[in-house]
VEXTIFI-375810 format. One record per residue (C-alpha): residue number from 1; x, y, z. Coordinates in steps of 0.5 Angstrom, whole numbers. Example, Ala and Ser with C-alpha at 12.3 -4.5 7.8 and 13.67 -1.06 7.14 Angstrom:
{1,{25,-9,16}} {2,{27,-2,14}} 
//
This chain:
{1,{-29,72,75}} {2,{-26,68,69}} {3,{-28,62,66}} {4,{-23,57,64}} {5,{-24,52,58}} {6,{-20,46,58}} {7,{-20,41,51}} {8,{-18,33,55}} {9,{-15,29,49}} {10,{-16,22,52}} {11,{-13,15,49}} {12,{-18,11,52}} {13,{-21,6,47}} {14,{-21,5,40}} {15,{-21,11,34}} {16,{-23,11,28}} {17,{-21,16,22}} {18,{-25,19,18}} {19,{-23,16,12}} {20,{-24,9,15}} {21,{-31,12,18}} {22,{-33,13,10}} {23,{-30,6,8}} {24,{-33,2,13}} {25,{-40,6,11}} {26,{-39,4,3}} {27,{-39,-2,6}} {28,{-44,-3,10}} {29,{-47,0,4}} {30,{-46,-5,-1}} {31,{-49,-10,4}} {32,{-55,-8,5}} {33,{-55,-9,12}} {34,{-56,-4,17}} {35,{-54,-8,23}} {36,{-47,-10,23}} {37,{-42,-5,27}} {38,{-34,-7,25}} {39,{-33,-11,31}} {40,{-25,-10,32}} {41,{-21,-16,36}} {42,{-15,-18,38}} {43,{-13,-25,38}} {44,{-7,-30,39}} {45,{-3,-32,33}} {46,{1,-29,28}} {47,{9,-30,27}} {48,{9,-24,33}} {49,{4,-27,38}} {50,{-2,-23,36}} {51,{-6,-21,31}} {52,{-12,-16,30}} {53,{-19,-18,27}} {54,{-23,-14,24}} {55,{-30,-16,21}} {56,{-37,-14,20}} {57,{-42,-17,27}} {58,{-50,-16,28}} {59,{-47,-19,35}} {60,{-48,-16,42}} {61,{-43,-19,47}} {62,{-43,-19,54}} {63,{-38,-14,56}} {64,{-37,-11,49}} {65,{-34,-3,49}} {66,{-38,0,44}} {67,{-36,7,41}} {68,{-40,12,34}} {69,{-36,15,29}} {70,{-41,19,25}} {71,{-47,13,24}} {72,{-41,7,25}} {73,{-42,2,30}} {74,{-34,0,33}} {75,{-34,-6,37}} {76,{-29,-9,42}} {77,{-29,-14,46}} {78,{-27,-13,53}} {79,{-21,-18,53}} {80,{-18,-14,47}} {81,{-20,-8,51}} {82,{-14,-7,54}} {83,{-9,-9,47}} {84,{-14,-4,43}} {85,{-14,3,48}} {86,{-11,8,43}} {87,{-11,5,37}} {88,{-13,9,31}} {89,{-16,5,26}} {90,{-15,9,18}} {91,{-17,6,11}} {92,{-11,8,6}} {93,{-11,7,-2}} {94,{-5,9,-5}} {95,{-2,6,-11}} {96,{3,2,-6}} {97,{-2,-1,0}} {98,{-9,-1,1}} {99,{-13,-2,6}} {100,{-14,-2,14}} {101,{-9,0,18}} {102,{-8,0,25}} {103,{-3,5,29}} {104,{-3,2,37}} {105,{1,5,41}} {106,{1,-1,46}} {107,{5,-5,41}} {108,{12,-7,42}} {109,{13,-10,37}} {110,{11,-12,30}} {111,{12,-18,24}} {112,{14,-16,16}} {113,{7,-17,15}} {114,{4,-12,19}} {115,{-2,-17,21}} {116,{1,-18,28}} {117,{5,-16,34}} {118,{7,-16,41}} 
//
């Protein structure tokens, strides 16, 4: 007899680097508040007709998906649910951008501005 192991990669839902797990946690941090998670959205607007909100929320939404990355609360909304399915969120600080970025593969298209897409 011979065991098998399989390793499954999935893409459902949204993942947060650990570098943005750290950021966000400095963060909350410096609130002070240990009951807000990073709410991530998606909402209509920008010049490619959707644009991604990010933003600290002590909320609990019917519906909402919530995942634990090392003691950081990630919540999404079900109806950004399926725009969000795979996304990674990453914190950079470079000399050249800082910030939370956000690499989709269910995006399309984007702006110049990287704040929306399509």
């Amino acid at each position: 007899m011979t065991v098998q192991q399989t390793t499954e990669t999935t893409s459902d839902g949204i993942q947060l680097t650990d570098g943005a797990a750290e950021k966000v946690k400095a963060l909350l941090d410096q609130e002070g508040r240990d009951d807000l998670r990073l709410r991530v959205a998606v909402q209509p607007g920008g010049c490619s007709g959707l644009r991604y909100q990010l933003f600290f929320d002590e909320r609990s939404l019917d519906g909402d998906v919530v995942k634990d990355f090392g003691g950081v609360g990630v919540v999404v909304d079900r109806m950004s649910v399926p725009y969000l399915s795979g996304a990674t969120i990453d914190f950079v600080d470079r000399i050249d951008r800082q910030g939370f970025t956000i690499d989709n593969p269910n995006a399309t298209g984007s702006c110049a501005c990287g704040d929306s897409f399509h």
